[in-house]
C-alpha positions in Angstrom: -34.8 -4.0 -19.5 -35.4 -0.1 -19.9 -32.7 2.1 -19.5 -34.7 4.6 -17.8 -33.1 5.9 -14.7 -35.3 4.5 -12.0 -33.0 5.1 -8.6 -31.3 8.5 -8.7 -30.2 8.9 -5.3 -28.1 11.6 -4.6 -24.9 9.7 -3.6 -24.5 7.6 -6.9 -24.6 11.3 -8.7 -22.0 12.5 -6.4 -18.8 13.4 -7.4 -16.3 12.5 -3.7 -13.2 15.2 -3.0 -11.0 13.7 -0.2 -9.0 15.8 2.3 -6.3 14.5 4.8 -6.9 17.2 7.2 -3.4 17.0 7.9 -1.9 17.9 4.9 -4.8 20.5 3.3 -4.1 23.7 4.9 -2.6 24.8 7.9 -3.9 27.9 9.5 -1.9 28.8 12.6 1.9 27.9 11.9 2.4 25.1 13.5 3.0 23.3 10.3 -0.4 20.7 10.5 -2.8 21.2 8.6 -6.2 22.0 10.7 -10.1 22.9 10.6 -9.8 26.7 9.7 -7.2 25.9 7.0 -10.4 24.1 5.1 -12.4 26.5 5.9 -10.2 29.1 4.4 -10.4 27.0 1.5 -14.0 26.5 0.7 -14.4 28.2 -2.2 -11.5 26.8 -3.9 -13.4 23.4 -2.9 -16.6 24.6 -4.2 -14.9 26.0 -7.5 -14.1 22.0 -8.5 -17.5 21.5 -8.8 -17.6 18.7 -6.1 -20.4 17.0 -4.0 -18.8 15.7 -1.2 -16.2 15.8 0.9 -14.4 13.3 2.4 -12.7 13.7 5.4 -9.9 11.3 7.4 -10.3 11.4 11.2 -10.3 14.2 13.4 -11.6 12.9 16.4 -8.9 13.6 19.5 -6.2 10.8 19.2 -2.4 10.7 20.2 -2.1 10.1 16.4 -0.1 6.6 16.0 -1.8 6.4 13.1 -2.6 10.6 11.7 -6.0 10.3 13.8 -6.8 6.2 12.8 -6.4 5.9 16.4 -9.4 7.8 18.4 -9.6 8.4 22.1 -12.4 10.1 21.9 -15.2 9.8 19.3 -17.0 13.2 20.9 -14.0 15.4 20.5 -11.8 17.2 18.0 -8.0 16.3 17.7 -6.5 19.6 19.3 -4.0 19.3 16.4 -7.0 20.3 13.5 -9.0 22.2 15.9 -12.2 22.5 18.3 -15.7 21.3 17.8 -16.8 25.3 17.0 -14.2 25.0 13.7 -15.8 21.4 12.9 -19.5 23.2 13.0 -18.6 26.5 11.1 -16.8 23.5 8.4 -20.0 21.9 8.1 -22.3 24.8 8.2 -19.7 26.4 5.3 -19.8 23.3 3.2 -23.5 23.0 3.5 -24.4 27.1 2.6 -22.1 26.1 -0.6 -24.6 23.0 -1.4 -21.4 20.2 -0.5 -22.1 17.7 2.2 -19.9 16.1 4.7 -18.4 12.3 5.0 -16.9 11.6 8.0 -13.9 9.1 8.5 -14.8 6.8 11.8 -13.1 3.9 12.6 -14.9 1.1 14.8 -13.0 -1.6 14.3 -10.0 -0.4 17.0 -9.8 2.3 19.2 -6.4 3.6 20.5 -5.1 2.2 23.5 -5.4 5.7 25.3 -9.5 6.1 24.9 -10.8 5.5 28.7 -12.4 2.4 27.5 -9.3 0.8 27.0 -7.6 2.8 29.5 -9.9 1.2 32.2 -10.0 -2.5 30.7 -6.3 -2.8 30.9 -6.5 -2.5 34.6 -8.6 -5.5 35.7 -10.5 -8.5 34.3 -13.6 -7.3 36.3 -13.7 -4.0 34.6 -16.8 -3.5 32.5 -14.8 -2.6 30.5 -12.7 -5.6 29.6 -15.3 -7.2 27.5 -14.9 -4.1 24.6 -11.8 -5.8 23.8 -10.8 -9.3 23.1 -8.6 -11.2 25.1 -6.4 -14.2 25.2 -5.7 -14.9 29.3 -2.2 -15.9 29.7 -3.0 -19.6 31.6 -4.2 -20.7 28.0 -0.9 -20.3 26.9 0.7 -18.7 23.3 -2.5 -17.4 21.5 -2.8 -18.4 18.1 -1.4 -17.0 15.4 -2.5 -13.6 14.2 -0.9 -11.4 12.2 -0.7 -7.3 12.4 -0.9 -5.0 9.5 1.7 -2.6 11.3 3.3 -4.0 14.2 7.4 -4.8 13.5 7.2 -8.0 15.0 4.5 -9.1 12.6 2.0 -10.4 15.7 -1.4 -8.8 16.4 -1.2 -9.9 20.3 0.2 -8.0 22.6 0.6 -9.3 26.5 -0.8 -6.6 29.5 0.5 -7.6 33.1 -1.8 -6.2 35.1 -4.7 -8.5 33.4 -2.1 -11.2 32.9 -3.4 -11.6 29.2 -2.9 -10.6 26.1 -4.9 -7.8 23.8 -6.1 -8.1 20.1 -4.8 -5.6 17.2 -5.2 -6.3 13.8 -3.2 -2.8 13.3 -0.3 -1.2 15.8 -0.4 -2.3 19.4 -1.7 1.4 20.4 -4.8 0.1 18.6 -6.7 -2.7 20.4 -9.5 -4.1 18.3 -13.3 -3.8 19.8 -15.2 -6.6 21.1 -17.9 -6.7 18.4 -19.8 -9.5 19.8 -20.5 -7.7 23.3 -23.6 -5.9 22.5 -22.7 -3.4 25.1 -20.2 -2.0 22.4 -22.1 -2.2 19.7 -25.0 0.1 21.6 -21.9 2.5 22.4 -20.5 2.6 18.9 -24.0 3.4 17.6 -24.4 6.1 19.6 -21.4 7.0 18.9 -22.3 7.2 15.4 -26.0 8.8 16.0 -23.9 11.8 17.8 -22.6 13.3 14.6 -25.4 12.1 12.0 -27.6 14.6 14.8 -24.9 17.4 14.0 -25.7 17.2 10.4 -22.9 14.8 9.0 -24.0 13.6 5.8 -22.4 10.5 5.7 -19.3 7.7 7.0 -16.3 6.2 5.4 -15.7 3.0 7.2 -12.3 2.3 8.2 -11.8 -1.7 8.1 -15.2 -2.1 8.6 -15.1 -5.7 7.3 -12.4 -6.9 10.4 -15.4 -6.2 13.1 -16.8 -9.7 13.7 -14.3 -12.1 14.8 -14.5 -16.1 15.4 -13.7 -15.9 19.3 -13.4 -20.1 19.0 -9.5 -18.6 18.0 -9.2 -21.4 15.9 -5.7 -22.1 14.6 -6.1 -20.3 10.6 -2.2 -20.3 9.1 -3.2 -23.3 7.0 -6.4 -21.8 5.6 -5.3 -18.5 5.7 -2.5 -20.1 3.0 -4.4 -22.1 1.0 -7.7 -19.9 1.0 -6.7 -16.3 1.2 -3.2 -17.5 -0.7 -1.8 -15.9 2.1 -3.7 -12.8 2.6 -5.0 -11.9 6.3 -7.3 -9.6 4.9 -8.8 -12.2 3.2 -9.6 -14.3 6.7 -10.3 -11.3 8.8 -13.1 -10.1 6.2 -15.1 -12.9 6.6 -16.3 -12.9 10.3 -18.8 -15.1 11.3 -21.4 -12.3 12.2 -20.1 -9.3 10.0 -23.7 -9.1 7.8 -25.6 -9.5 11.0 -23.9 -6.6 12.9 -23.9 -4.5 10.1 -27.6 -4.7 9.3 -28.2 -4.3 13.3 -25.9 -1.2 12.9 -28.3 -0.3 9.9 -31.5 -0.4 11.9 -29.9 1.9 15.1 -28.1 4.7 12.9 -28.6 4.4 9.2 -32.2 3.9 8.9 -32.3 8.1 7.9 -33.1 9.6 4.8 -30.3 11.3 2.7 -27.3 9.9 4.4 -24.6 7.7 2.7 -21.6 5.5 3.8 -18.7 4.3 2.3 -17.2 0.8 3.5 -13.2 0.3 3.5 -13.7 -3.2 1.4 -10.4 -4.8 2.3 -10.6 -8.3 2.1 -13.9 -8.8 0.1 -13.9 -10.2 -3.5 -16.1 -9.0 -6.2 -18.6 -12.2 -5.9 -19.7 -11.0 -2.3 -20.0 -7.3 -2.6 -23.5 -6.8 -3.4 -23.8 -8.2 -0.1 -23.2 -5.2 1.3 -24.9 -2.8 -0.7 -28.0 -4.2 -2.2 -30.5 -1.8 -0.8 -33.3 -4.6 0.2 -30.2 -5.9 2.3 -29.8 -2.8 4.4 -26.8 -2.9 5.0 -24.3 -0.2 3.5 -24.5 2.2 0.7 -21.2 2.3 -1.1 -18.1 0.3 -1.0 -14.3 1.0 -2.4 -12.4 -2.1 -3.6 -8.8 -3.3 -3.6 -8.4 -5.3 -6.7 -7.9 -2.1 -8.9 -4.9 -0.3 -7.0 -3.2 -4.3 -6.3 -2.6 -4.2 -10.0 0.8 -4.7 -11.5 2.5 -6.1 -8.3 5.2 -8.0 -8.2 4.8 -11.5 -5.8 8.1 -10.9 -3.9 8.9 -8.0 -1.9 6.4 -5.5 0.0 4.3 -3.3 -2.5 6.6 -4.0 -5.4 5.7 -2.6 -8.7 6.1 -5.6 -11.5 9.4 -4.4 -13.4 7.6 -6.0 -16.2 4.2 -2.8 -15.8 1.0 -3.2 -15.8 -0.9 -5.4 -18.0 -4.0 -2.5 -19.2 -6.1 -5.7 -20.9 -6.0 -7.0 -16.9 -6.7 -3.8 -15.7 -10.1 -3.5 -18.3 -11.2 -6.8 -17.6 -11.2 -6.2 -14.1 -12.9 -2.9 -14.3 -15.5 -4.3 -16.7 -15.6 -7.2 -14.0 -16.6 -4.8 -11.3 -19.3 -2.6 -13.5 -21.1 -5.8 -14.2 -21.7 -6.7 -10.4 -23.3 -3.6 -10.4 -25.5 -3.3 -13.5 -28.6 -4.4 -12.2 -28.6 -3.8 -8.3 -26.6 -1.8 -5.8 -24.0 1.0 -6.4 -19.9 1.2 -6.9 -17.3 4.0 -7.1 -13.8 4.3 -8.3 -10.7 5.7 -7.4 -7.0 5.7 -7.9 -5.8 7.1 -5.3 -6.3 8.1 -1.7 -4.4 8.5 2.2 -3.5 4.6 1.3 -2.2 4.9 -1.8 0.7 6.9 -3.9 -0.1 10.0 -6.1 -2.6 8.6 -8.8 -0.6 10.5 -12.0 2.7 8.2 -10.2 1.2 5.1 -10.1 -1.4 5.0 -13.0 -0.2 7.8 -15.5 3.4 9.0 -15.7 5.0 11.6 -13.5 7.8 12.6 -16.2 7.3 16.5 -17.0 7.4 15.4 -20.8 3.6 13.7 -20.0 2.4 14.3 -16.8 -0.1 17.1 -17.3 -1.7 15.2 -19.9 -1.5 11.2 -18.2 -3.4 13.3 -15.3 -5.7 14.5 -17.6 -6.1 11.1 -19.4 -6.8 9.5 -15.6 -9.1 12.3 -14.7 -11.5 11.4 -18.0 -11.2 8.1 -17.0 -12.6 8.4 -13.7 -15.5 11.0 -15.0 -16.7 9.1 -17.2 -16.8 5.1 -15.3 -20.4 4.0 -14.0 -19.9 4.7 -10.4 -19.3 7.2 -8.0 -15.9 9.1 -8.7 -13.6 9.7 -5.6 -10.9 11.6 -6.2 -8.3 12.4 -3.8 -6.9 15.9 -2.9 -4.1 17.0 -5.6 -5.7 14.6 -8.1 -6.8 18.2 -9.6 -3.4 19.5 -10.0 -1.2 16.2 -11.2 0.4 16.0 -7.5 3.3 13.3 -7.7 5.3 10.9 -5.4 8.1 12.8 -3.0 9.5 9.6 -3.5 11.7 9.8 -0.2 15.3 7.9 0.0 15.5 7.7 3.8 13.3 6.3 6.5 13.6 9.1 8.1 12.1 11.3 6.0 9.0 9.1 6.2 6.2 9.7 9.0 3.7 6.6 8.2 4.0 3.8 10.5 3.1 1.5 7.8 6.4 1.8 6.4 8.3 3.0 9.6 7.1 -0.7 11.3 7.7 -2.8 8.0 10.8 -0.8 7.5 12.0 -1.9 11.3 10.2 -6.0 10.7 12.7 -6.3 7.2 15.3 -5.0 9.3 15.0 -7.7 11.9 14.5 -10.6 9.6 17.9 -9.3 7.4 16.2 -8.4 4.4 17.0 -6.1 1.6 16.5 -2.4 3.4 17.9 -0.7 0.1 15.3 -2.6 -2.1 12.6 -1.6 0.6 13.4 2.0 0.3 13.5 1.8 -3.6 9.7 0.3 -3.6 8.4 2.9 -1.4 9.6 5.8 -3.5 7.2 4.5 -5.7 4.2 2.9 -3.8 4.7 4.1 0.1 1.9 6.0 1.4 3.4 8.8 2.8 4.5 10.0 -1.4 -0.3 10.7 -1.3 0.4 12.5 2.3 2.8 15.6 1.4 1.0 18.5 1.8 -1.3 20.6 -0.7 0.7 22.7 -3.4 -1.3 26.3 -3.5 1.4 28.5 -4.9 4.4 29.6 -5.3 5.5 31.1 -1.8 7.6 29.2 0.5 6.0 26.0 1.6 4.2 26.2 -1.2 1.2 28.4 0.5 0.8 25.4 2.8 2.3 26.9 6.4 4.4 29.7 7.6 6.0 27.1 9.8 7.9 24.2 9.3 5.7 21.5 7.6 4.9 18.1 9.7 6.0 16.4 6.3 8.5 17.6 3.5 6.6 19.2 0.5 7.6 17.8 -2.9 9.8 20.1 -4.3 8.1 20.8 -7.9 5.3 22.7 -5.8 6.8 26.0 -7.8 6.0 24.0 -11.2 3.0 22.3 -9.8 0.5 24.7 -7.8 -3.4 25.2 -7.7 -2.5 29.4 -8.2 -0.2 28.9 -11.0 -3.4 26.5 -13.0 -5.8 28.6 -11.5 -4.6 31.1 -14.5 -3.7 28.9 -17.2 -6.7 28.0 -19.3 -5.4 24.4 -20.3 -4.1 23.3 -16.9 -5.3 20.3 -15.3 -6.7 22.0 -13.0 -8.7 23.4 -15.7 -9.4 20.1 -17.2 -10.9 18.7 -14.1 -13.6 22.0 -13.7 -14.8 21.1 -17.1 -14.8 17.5 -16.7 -16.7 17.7 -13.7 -19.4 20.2 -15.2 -20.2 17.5 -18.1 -20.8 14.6 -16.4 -23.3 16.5 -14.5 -24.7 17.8 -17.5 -24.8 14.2 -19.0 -26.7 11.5 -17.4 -25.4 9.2 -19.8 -22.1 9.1 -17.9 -23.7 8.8 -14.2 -26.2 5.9 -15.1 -25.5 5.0 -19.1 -24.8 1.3 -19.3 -21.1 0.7 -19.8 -19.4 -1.7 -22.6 -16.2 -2.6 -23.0 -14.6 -2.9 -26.7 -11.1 -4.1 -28.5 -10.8 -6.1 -24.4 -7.1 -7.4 -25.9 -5.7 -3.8 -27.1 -2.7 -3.5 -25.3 -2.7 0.0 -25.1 -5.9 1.6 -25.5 -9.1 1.1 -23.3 -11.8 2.2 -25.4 -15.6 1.8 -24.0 -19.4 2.8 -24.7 -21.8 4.7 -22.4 -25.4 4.3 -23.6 -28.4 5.8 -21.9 -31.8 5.6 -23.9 -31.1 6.7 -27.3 -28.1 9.1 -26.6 -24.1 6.8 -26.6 -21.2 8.2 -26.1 -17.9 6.4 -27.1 -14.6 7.2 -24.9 -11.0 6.3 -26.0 -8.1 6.4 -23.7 -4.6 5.7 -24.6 -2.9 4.2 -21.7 0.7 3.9 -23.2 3.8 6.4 -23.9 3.6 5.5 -27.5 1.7 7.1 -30.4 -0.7 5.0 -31.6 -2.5 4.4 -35.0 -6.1 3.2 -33.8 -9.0 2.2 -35.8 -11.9 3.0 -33.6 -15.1 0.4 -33.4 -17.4 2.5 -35.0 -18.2 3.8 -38.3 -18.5 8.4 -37.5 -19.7 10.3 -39.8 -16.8 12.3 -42.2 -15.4 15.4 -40.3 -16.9 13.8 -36.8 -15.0 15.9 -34.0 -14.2 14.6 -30.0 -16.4 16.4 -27.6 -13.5 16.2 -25.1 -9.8 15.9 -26.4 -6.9 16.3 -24.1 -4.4 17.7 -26.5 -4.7 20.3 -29.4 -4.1 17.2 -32.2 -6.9 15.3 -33.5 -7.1 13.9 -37.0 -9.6 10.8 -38.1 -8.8 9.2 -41.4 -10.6 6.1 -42.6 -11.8 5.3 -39.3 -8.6 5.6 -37.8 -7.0 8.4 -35.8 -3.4 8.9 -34.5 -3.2 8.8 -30.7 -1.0 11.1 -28.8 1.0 9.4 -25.5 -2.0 9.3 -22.7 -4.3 11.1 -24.9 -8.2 10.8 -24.2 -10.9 11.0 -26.9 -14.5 11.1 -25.7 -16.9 11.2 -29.3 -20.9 12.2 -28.5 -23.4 12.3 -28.3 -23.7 9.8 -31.1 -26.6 7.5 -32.5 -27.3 4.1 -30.4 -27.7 2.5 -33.8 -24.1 3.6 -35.3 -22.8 0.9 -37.6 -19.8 -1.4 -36.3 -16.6 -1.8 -38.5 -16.3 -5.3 -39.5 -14.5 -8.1 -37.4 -11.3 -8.2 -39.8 -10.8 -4.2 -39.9 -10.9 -4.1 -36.2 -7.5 -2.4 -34.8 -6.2 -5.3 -32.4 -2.9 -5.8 -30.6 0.0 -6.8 -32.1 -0.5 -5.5 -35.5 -0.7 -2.3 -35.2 1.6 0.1 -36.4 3.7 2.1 -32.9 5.5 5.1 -33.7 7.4 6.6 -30.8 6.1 9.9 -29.7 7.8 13.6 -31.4 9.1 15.2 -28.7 6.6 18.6 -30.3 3.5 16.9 -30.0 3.9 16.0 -26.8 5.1 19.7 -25.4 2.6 21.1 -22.8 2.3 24.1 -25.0 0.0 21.4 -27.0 -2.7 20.1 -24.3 -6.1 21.6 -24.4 -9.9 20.8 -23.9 -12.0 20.3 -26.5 -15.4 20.7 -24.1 
């Protein structure tokens, strides 16, 4: 098959910048950020060289869930702004060439939007049928289980229709009755409203939970044994989910030059070009789960395997996911986002002696992957966990309501706490770091959630000035991928799969290849690389000042990234036997002076 480049639309060369409104900018005091913070912002937005941003809700909502809980689709939350701020936003990220994704969530509204508002009241209301129901004569419904209720139960009962309401999330967020057509035609209009405004595209919250067996069948058992005890798993895999979402297709998507993104919880690998094959219609993109569920442990809630992560797992699974997509339909990548901890936290490592250049070693990761790069605000800058040691200081309900369902079943609260330091979702939530000044530039007032207090060490001002900052880093990174095809739509290739340590690939477009080299690990490493390079061969991107390649080999720095091209698609291999592999190589722990931050810099 050629490798020419025969589908180059725009969202597959798109690099994604996501903003949690809340936490971006805050422009009035009040200690949230809001619309007019962003826009205050735009040129520091257009300076990373970014397509498009991403933006969780700000549709009006009594914010159970930071805005995942509209009550009105047509309005701004008063907390961010009015609808004038959203349309100077859009009109200032579209004179700067950036489009526009939208969060919207379909799957639930909040329990104060007048639909639900008015169903709640009588079984003859018209609307009663946007929700599902269990009526109270039939008895207990049937087990389902809730993502963030304490008790655990995705029912809850209403007296006034004696029956009780679905919620795959909180109880303030009843789950829409999919399979009444009347709410589909109101969710699509919904959707046509701001795609007429200009909107560019939608991230789809839990998209996959919309279609629902109303049978209510009795599921623990196959839930168990099928999902291995996942919900996700079962609530993914609707009877009608395919159909709906190519009938959504036809009534809003069938546009040219807008994009969406599905929420792909629940979904494996083997189904996802279901949703994004283009003769399917369906969606355009999709985010998975399999990457960030790495390296946890099988007890406890979002416990990190004391053991780490297993990098030969984490390639293979990567490699997994490129090859769904090699021939048909599109995938992106990510390490972090609203869900997740900081990415440096989680993926790199957060201690001073290697966090600028773990961050930068993620960064090259993600820039040079076949798929669309999404990268979450403070991804730029090496932004790390809080890591909070009292519920209290936490505002998620995620972990409020787990926090409160351990509590009642006598489980270990200390051992909770420790785990959420390091994975909660509130440690990817604490606001942006801009300088130096109190509140680190964020609010004069008194922020809705504690900044992390290395904001004076860690700022966009302070690597704003310093040539080799991450910050830095990222600009560059960003301009070369655009400048080189090879990393948007090059086939990808996996090589040394069992290195412990280093994940080392190929990117090959026509006759131009370029080979990238990533230690993973806090160790030096001595590591023969796969090809044969010419005497005096020098990295086109480096990560740290040292670089030395003898006989094939070179010395890796902790976290350092190597990316060598353009180079020759015909360069010879080393030999099987002189292949650098696993256990026998050579580790020397890392000199505390090649490691100082005096040391990182690009070679671009």
């Amino acid at each position: 098959m050629s490798s020419k480049v025969k589908d180059t639309n725009w969202w597959k060369e798109s690099i994604i910048y996501q903003i949690y409104p809340w936490s971006f900018k805050d422009s009035n005091g009040d200690g949230i950020g809001d619309l007019q913070g962003i826009i205050s912002r735009l040129d520091y937005i257009q300076s990373l060289g970014v397509d498009m941003v991403w933006l969780n809700p700000i549709y009006k909502s009594p914010n159970d869930d930071n805005g995942y809980d509209i009550s009105d689709y047509y309005d701004i939350m008063k907390e961010v702004g009015t609808m004038a701020d959203f349309d100077a936003l859009l009109k200032g990220l579209h004179d700067r060439k950036i489009r526009l994704m939208m969060d919207i969530v379909v799957n639930h509204t909040s329990d104060e939007h007048p639909w639900f508002q008015e169903a709640k009241q009588s079984r003859q209301s018209p609307y009663y049928n946007y929700y599902h129901w269990w009526p109270a004569e039939k008895g207990k419904p049937p087990r389902r289980y809730s993502h963030f209720d304490a008790t655990g139960s995705a029912w809850t009962y209403n007296k006034a229709t004696d029956s009780y309401y679905l919620h795959y999330f909180s109880e303030k967020m009843p789950d829409l009755n999919w399979e009444n057509p009347e709410a589909r035609k109101a969710i699509y209009a919904i959707m046509n409203f701001w795609f007429d405004k200009g909107v560019d595209g939608f991230r789809m919250d839990a998209i996959c939970y919309i279609s629902k067996d109303t049978s209510w069948p009795d599921v623990e058992k196959i839930v168990a044994e099928k999902y291995q005890h996942d919900w996700a798993g079962y609530y993914a895999h609707g009877p009608h989910l395919h159909e709906y979402l190519q009938e959504m297709h036809r009534e809003t998507l069938n546009r040219p030059d807008v994009t969406t993104l599905a929420e792909a919880s629940g979904i494996t690998k083997e189904e996802a070009l279901d949703f994004v094959k283009e003769d399917r219609k369906e969606l355009h993109m999709l985010y998975h789960f399999e990457g960030v569920q790495l390296g946890f442990a099988k007890e406890g809630y979002k416990r990190l395997d004391p053991k780490g992560l297993d990098l030969r797992q984490l390639k293979q699974l990567y490699t997994d996911w490129d090859r769904i997509f090699e021939l048909d339909g599109w995938g992106t990548i990510y390490l972090g986002n609203h869900d997740q901890p900081r990415m440096v936290t989680r993926w790199g490592n957060d201690d001073e002696q290697f966090r600028e250049i773990s961050s930068k070693m993620l960064i090259t990761f993600l820039l040079t992957m076949r798929a669309t790069p999404i990268f979450y605000y403070g991804d730029e800058l090496g932004m790390t966990n809080i890591r909070f040691e009292k519920i209290e200081d936490y505002r998620d309900i995620e972990t409020i309501n787990m926090y409160k369902y351990i509590q009642s079943q006598g489980g270990d609260l200390a051992h909770f706490l420790k785990d959420a330091a390091l994975t909660g979702r509130d440690n990817g939530r604490t606001p942006f770091q801009w300088d130096e000044s109190p509140n680190a530039g964020f609010t004069t007032g008194k922020p809705w959630l504690k900044i992390n207090e290395n904001y004076k060490l860690i700022n966009a001002a302070q690597q704003d000035r310093d040539e080799r900052s991450i910050l830095q880093y990222f600009r560059q990174l960003v301009l070369l991928r655009k400048h080189k095809p090879v990393l948007i739509h090059g086939k990808y290739e996996l090589l040394d799969a069992d290195h412990p340590q280093v994940y080392t690939y190929t990117r090959t477009l026509d006759q131009e290849k370029m080979l990238i080299v990533l230690n993973f690990s806090k160790e030096e490493v001595l590591y023969t690389l796969p090809f044969v390079l010419d005497v005096g061969t020098e990295p086109l991107v480096n990560n740290m000042l040292s670089f030395k390649l003898e006989n094939d080999s070179v010395t890796l720095a902790p976290y350092q990234a190597l990316v060598f091209g353009p180079l020759p698609t015909d360069l010879p291999p080393l030999q099987d036997e002189e292949q650098a592999f696993a256990e026998d190589l050579p580790i020397v722990k890392v000199k505390e002076e090649n490691s100082s931050l005096e040391s990182n810099e690009l070679a671009i």
